[in-house]
PAVOLUM-548117 format. One line per 3 residues: their letters; for each residue x, y negated, z negated of N, C-alpha, C. Coordinates in steps of 0.02 Angstrom, whole numbers. Each point is the difference from the previous one (the first is absolute). Example, Ala and Ser with C-alpha at 12.3 -4.5 7.8 and 13.67 -1.06 7.14 Angstrom:
as> 660 284 -390 -45 -59 0 45 -60 0 | -18 -53 36 42 -59 -3 -39 -55 -37
//
This chain:
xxx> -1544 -4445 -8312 -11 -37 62 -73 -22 3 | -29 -60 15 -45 -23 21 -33 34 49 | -84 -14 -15 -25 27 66 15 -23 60
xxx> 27 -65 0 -11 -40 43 72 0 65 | 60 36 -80 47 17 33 11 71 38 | -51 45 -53 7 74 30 -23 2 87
xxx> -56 -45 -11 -51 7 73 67 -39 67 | 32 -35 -54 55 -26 71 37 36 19 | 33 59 -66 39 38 4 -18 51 50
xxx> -65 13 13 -28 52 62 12 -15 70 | -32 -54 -13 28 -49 73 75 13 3 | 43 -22 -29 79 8 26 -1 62 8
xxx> -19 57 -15 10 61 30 -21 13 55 | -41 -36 15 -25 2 49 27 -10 82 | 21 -75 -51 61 -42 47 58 52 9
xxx> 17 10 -39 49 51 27 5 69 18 | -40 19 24 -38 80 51 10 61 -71 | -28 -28 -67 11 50 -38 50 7 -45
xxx> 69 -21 45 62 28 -56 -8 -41 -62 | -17 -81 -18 -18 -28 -65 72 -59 24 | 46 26 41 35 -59 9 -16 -53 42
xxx> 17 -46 -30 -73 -93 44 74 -34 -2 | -14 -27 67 36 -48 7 -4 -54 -49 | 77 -60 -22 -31 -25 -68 -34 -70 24
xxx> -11 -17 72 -38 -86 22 -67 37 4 | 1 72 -1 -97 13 10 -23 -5 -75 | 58 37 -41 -26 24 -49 -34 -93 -49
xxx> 56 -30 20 -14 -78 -35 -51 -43 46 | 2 28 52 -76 -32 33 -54 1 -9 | -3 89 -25 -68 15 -24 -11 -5 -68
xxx> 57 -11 -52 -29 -9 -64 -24 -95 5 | 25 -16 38 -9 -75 -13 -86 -26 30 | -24 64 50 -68 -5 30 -25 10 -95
xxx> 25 51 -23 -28 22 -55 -34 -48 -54 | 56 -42 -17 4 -43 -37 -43 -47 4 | 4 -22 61 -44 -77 36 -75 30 -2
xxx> -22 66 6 -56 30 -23 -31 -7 -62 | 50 10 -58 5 27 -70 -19 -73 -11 | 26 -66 13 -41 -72 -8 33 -17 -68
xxx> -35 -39 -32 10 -26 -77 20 82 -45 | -11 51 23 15 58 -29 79 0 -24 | 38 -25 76 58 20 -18 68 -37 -49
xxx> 55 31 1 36 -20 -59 65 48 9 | 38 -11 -41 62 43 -25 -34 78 -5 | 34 48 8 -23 58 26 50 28 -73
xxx> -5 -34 -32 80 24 -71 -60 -30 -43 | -10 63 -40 -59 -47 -51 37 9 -64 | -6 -38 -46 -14 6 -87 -41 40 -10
xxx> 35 34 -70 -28 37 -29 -52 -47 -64 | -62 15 9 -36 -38 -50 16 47 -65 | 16 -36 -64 13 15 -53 -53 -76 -37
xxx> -12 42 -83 -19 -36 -26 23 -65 -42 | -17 -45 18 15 -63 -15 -1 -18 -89 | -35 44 -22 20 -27 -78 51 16 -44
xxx> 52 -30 -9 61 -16 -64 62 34 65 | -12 9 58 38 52 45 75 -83 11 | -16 -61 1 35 -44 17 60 -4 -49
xxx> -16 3 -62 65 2 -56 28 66 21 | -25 60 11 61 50 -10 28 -8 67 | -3 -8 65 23 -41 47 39 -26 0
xxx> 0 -75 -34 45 -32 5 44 13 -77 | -9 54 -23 56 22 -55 38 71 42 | -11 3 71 34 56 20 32 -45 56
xxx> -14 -48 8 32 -35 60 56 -10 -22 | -13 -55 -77 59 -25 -35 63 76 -23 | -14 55 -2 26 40 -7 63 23 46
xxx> -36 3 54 10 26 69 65 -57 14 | -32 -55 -21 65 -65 41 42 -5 -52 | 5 26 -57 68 21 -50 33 39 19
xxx> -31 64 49 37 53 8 39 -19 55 | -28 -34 51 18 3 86 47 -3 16 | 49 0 36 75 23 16 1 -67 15
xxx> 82 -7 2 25 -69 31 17 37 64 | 12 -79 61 3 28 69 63 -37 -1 | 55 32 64 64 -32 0 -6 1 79
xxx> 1 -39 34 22 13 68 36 -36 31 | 14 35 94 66 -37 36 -17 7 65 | -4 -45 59 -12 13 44 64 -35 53
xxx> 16 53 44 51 -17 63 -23 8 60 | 33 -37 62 -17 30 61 48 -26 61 | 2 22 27 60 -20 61 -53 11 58
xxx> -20 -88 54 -37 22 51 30 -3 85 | -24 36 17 35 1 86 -83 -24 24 | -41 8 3 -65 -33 42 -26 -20 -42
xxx> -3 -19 -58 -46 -36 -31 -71 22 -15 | -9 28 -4 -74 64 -6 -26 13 -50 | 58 26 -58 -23 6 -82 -9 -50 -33
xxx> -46 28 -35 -22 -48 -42 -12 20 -77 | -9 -11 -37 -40 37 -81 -4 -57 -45 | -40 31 -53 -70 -38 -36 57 18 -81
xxx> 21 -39 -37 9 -7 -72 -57 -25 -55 | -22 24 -37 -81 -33 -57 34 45 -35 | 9 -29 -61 -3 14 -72 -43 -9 -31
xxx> -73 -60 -18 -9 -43 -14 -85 0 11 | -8 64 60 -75 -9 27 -45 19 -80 | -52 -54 10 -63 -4 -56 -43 81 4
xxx> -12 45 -16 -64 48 -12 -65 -44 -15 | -52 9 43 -68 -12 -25 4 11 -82 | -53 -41 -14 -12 2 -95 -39 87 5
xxx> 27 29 -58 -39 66 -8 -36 -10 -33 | -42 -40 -42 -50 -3 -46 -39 -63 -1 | -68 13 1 -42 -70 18 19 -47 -58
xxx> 26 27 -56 5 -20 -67 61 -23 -6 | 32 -2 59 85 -19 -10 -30 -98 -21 | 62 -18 -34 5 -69 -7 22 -29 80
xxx> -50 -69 6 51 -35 71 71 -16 -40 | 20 -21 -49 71 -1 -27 44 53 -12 | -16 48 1 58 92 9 8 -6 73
xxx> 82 3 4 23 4 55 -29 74 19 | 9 23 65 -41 29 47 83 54 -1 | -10 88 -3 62 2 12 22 13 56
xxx> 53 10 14 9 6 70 71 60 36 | -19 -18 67 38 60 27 32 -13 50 | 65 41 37 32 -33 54 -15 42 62
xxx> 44 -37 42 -16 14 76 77 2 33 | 31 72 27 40 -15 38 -4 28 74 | 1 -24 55 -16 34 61 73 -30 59
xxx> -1 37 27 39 6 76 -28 19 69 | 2 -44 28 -17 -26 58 15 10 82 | 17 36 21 21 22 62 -13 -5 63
xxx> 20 -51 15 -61 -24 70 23 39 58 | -21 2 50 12 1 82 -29 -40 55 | 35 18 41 -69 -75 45 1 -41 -5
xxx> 63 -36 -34 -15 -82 -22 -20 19 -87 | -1 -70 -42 14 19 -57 -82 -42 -19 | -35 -20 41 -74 -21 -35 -56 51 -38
xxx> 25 53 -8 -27 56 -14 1 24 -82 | 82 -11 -7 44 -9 -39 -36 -51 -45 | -13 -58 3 -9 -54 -17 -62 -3 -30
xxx> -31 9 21 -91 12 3 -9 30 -50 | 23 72 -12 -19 49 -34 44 -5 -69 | 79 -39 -15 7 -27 -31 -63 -47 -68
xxx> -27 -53 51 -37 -58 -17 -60 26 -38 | -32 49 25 -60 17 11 -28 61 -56 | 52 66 18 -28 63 -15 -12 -3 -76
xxx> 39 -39 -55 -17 6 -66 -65 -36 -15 | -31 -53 14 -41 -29 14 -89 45 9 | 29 34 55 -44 60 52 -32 71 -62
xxx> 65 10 -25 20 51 -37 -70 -25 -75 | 29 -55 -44 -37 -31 -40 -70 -13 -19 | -26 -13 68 -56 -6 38 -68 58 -10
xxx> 61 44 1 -43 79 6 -33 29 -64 | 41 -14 -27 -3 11 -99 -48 -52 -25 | -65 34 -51 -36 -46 -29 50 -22 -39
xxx> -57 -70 -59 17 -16 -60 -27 33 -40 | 26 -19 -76 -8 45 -46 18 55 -25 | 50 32 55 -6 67 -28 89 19 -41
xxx> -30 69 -61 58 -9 -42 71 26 25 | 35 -9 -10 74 10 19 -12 72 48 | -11 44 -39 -3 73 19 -30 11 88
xxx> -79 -51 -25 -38 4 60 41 -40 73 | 52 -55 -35 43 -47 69 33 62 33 | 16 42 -59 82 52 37 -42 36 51
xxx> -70 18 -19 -33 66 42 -28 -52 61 | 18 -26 -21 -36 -48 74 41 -9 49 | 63 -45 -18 55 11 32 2 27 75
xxx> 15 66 -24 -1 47 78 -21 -24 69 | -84 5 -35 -39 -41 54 -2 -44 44 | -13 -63 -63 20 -71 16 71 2 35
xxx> 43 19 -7 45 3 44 -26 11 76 | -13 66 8 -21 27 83 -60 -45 24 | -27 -50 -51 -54 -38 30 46 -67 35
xxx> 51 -11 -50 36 -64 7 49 -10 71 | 29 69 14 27 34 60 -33 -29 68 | -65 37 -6 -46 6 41 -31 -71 37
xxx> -3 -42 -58 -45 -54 25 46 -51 3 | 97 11 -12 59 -60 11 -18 14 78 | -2 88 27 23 4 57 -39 -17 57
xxx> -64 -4 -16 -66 -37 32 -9 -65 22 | 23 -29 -63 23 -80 7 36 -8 28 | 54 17 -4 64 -23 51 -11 20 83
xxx> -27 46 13 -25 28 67 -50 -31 22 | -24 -45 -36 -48 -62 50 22 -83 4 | 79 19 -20 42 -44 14 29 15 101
xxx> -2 58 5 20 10 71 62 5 1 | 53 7 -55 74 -5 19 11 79 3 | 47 18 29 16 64 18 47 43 -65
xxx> 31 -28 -25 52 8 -59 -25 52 -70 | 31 43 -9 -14 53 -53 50 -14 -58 | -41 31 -51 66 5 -50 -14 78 -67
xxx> 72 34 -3 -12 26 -58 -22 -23 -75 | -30 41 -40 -1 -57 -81 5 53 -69 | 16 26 -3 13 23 -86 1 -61 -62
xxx> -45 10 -29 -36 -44 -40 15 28 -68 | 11 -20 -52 -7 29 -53 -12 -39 -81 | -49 14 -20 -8 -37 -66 -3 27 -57
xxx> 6 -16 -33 43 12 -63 -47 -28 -81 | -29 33 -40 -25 -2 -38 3 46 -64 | 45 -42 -45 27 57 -45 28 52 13
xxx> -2 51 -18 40 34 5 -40 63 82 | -39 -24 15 -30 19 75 17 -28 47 | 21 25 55 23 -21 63 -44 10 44
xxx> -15 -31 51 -73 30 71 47 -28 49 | -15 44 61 53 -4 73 -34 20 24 | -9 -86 70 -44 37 58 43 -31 59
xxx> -19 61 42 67 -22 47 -29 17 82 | 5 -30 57 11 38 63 87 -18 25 | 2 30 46 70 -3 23 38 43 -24
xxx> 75 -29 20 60 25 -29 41 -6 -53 | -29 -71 -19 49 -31 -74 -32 47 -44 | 45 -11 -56 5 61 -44 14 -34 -83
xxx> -43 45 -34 6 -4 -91 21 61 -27 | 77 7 -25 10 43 -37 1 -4 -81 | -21 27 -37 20 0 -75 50 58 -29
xxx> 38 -47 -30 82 26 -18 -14 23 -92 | -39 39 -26 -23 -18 -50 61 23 -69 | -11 -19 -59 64 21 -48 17 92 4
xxx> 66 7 -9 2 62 16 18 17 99 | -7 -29 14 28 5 68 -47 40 75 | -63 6 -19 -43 8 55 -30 -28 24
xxx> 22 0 88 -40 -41 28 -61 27 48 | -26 -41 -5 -90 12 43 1 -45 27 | -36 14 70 -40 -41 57 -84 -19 -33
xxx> -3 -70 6 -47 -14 -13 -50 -33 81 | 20 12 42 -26 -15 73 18 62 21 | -51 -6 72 20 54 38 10 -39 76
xxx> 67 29 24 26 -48 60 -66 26 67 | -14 -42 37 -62 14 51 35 -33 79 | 69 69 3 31 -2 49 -31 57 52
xxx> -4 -12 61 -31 52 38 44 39 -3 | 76 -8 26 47 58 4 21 40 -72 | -49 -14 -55 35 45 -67 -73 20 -14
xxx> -64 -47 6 -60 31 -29 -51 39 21 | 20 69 8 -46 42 50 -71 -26 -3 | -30 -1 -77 -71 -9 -17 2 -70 27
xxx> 24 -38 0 -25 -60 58 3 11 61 | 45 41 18 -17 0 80 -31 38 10 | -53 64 -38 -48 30 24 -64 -44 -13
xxx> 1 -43 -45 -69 -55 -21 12 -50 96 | 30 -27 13 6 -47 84 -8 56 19 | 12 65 5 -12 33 83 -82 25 -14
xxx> -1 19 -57 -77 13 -16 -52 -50 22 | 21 -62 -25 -28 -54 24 -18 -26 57 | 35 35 49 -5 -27 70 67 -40 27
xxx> 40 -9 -49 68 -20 18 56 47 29 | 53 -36 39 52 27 21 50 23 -26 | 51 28 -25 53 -2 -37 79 31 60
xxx> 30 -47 10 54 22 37 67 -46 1 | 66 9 39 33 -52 -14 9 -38 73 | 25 -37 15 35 -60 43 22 57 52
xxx> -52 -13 70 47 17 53 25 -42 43 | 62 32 17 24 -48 52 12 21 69 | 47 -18 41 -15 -4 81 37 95 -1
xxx> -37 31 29 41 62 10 -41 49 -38 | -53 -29 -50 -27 69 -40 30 -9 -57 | 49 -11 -13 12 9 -86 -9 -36 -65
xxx> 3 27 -42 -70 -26 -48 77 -29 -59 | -6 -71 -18 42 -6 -69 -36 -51 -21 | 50 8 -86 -36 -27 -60 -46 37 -45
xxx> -14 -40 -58 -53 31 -18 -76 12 8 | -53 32 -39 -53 18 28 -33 -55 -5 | -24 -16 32 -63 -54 17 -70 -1 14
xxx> -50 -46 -42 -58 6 28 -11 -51 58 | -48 46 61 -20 -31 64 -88 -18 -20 | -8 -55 32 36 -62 16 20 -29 -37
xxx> 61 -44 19 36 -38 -48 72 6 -32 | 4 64 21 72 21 -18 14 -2 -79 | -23 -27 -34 13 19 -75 24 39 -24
xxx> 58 22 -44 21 42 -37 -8 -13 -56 | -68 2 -33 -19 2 -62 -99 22 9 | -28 21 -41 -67 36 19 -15 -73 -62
xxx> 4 -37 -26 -73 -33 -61 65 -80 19 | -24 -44 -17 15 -59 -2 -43 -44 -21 | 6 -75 -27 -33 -55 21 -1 -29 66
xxx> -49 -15 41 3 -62 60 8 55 68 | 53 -24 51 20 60 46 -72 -10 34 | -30 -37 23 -69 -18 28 -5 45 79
xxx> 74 -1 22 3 42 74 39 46 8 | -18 38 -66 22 89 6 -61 44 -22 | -69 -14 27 -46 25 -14 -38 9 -77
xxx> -41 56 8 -37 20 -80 29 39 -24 | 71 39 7 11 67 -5 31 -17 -60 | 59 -61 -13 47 -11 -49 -83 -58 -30
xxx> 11 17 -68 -43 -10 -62 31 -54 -63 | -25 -46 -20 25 -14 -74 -16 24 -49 | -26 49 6 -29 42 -59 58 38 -74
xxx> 17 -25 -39 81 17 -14 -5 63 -38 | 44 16 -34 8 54 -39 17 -20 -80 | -34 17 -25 -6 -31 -92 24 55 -56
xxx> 51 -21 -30 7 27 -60 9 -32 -58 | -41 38 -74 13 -26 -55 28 29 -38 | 45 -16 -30 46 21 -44 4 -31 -75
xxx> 3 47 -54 21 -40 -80 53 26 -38 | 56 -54 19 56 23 -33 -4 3 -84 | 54 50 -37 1 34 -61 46 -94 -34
xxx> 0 2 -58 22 -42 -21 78 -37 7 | 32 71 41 66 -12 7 27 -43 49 | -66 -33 46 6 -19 58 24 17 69
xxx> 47 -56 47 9 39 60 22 -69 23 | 34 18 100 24 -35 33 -62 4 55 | -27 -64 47 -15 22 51 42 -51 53
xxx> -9 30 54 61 -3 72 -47 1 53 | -36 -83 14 -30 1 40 35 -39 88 | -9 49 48 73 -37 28 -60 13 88
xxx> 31 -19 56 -29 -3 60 59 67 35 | -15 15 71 25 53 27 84 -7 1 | 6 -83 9 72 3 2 44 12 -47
xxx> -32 10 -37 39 58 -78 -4 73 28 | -73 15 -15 12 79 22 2 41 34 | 10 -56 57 42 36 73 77 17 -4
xxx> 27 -38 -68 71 5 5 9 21 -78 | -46 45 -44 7 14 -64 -56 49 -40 | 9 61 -12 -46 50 -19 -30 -48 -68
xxx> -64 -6 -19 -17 -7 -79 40 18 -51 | 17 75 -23 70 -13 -22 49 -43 -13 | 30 21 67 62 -53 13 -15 -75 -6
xxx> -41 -41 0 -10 -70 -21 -30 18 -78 | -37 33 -15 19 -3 -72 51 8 -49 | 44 35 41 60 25 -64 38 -53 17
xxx> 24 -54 92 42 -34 -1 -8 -65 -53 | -53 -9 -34 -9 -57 -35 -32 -1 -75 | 8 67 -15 4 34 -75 55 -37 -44
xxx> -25 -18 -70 40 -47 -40 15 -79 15 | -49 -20 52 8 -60 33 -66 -22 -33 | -1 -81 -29 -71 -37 -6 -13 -20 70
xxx> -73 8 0 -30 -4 45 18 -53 64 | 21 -47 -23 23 -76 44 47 31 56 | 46 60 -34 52 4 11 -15 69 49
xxx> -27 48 -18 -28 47 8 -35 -14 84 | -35 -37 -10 -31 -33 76 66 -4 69 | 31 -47 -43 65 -16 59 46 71 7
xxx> 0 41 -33 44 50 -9 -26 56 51 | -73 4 -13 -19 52 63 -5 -51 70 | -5 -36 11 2 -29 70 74 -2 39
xxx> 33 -14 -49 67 8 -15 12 65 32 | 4 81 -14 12 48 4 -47 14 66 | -69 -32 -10 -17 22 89 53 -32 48
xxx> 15 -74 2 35 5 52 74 20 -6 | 31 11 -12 39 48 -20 -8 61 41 | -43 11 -29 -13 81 41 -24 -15 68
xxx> -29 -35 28 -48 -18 88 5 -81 8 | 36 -23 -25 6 -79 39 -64 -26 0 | 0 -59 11 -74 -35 20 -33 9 60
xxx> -42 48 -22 -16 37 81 -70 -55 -3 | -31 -24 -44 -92 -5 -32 27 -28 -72 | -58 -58 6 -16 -19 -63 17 49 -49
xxx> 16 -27 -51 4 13 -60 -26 -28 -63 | -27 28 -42 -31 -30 -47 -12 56 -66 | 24 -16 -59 -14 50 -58 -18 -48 -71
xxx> -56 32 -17 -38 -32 -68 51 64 -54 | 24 -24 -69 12 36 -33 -41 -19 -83 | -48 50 -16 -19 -31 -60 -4 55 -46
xxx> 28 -9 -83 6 42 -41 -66 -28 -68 | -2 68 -5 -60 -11 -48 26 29 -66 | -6 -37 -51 46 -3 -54 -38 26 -69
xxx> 12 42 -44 -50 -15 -67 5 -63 -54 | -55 -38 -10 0 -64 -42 53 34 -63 | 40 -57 -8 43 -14 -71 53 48 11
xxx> 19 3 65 52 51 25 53 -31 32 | 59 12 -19 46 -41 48 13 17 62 | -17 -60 56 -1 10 81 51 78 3
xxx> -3 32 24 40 38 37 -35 21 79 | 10 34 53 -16 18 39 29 87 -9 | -25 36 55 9 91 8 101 2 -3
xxx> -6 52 -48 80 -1 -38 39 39 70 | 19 9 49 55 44 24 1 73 -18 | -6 53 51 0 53 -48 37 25 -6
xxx> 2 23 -51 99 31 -56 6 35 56 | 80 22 -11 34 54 26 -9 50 -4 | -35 48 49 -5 75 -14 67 41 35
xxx> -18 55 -13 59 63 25 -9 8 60 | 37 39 41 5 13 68 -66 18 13 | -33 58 -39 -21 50 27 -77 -36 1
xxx> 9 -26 -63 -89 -70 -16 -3 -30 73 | 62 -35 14 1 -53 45 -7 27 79 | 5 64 18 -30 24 55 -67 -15 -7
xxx> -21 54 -21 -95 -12 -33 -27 -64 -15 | 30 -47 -25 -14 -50 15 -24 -37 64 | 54 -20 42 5 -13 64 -36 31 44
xxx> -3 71 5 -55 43 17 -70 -40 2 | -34 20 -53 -58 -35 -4 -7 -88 3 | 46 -13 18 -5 -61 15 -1 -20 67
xxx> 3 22 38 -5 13 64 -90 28 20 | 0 42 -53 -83 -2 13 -33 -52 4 | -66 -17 43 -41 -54 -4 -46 20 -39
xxx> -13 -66 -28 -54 13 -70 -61 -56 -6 | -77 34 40 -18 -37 -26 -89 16 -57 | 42 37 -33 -47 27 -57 49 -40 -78
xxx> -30 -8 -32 14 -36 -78 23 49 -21 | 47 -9 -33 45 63 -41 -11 7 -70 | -29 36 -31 -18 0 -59 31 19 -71
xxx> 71 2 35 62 25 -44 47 -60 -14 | -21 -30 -50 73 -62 -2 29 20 -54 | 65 -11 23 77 36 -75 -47 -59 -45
xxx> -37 10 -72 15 -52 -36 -26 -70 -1 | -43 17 47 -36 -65 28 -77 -7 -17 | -38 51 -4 -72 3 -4 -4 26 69
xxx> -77 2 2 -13 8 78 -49 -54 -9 | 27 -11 116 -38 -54 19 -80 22 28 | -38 -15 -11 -93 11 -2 -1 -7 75
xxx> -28 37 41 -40 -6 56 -79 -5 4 | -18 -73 5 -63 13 -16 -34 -28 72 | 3 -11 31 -34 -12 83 62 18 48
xxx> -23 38 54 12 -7 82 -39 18 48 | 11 -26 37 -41 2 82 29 -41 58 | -11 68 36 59 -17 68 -69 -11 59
xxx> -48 11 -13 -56 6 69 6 -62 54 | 2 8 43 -29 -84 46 -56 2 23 | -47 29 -44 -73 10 47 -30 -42 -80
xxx> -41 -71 33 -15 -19 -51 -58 44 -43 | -47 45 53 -45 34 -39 13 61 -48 | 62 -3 1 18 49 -59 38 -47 -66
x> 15 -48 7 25 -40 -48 -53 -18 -70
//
């Protein structure tokens, strides 16, 4: 941390009588006094690693060319059935990476990486829209040039929670009232990064049949540790009363009624709900994987699990329509709907998607089901046959001074 940031970092404690939790419009008020201080000083807060510049450009770009022999093919499918019109999500296959080497040719294509996100508005769908347009852009921004593959992935994280931060800024001096969830996720070789606020959700279905949460849902009525971060804060947490005293629905932050603690936008539900998201990086084993990026109106009406296994042995196209399919099925069109399905494949491999899992015995198939019912959101480091998948970043904080 900078001096410049530590000395702010005192101040927010300050701001907040000690406990270290800052509201997040002080906490971005006062780094921005910071900044406008710091003058021609300031810059991307994500630095390069200086390395030496001599003969470093050939082995570079003989590990790039490597890397893009190996890289998985992507297969995907996206469905959605809408009742308000709200969802939204982002398809890129195709996005350019900054050049990693000053020494790259302007004629070597640039390689590149995708983008799939889901969109969840409330309030009207300008929220939705915005952060769509915007956040990859925001995100990009944050990340120098130059730096080698390795140094983009470690950056990542960051640049994400910077990209979050400053969609949700922008749009809030638009004055529209409208919020939206966003699970974001990009995709670079065989590394995945997920940054998310809200409810929409990324599961990975990986070979071998385990699935992991790659978000964490930031529902007041399921996330204790969010609703002790708003009441800590100075926020309310309660539900809907009505005439007589009695309280229904779910938990909500006051003011504003929100049932969700982090969002984009939401300009008149106070400082309490944050865009600050929750980031994970992940590097799948060579065998690949499914991910199941879908909005609430899936998994209000479908455990992770259960939308992974309903669309096991399905290509992805198909796979998409198949779980939207089975949500309503199960809960009708209560809410938008919307599910990204994308399989990550090994090069020179024939497409398949996650096989169905064989038939076990009675006694397997209790134990099975059993733990499937557990919620899971730790990486499982046991795949039948699969490799294991790498956990190499997370962070759940919404206090930017710990980020």
């Amino acid at each position: 941390m900078s001096s410049s940031s530590a000395a702010a970092h005192q101040h927010h404690r300050r701001l907040g009588g000690g406990s270290g939790l800052v509201p997040l419009a002080a906490l971005i008020k006062e780094e921005a006094r910071t900044e406008r201080r710091a003058g021609s000083a300031g810059g991307s807060r994500i630095c390069a690693r200086d390395e030496d510049a001599g003969g470093s450009g050939v082995v570079v770009e003989a590990a790039e060319e490597e890397a893009r022999r190996q890289r998985p093919l992507l297969r995907y499918g996206c469905a959605a059935q809408s009742k308000k019109g709200e969802d939204f999500f982002l398809l890129r296959t195709d996005c350019p990476r900054p050049s990693t080497s000053a020494s790259s040719s302007a004629a070597s294509p640039h390689p590149t990486f995708a983008v799939f996100a889901v969109l969840d508005g409330h309030n009207g769908n300008a929220a939705a829209i915005y952060t769509r347009d915007n956040l990859l852009n925001h995100v990009l921004s944050a990340i120098p040039r130059g730096l080698s593959r390795e140094e983009w992935l470690h950056a990542l994280p960051r640049a994400l929670v910077a990209g979050f931060v400053k969609t949700d800024k922008e749009f809030q001096t638009k004055g529209q009232t409208s919020g939206t969830t966003a699970t974001f996720v990009i995709i670079d070789g065989w590394t995945i990064t997920v940054a998310s606020v809200g409810d929409s959700r990324c599961i990975l279905d990986a070979q071998g049949g385990t699935v992991s949460l790659l978000t964490v849902d930031h529902r007041l009525e399921e996330n204790i540790e969010e609703r002790e971060r708003v009441t800590a804060s100075g926020g309310e947490v309660g539900r809907l009363s009505v005439v007589g005293g009695a309280e229904i629905g779910p938990l909500r932050c006051w003011p504003g009624g929100l049932c969700l603690s982090r969002s984009i936008g939401d300009i008149d539900v106070g400082e309490f709900i944050v865009p600050v998201p929750y980031v994970k990086q992940v590097k799948l084993s060579n065998a690949g994987g499914r991910l199941i990026i879908a909005s609430d109106g899936i998994w209000d009406a479908l455990s992770s699990e259960a939308a992974a296994k309903s669309c096991r042995g399905l290509p992805a196209e198909l796979a998409a329509k198949q779980v939207v399919k089975e949500a309503l099925r199960t809960r009708g069109l209560k809410d938008d709907t919307t599910c990204i399905v994308v399989d990550i494949i090994p090069p020179g491999q024939t497409i398949r998607s996650p096989s169905p899992p064989k038939k076990m015995n009675k006694l397997k198939s209790l134990i099975f089901r059993k733990k499937a019912k557990e919620p899971s959101r730790k990486l499982s480091k046991q795949h039948s046959g699969a490799g294991v998948v790498e956990e190499i970043f997370e962070e759940g904080s919404a206090m930017l001074s710990e980020r």
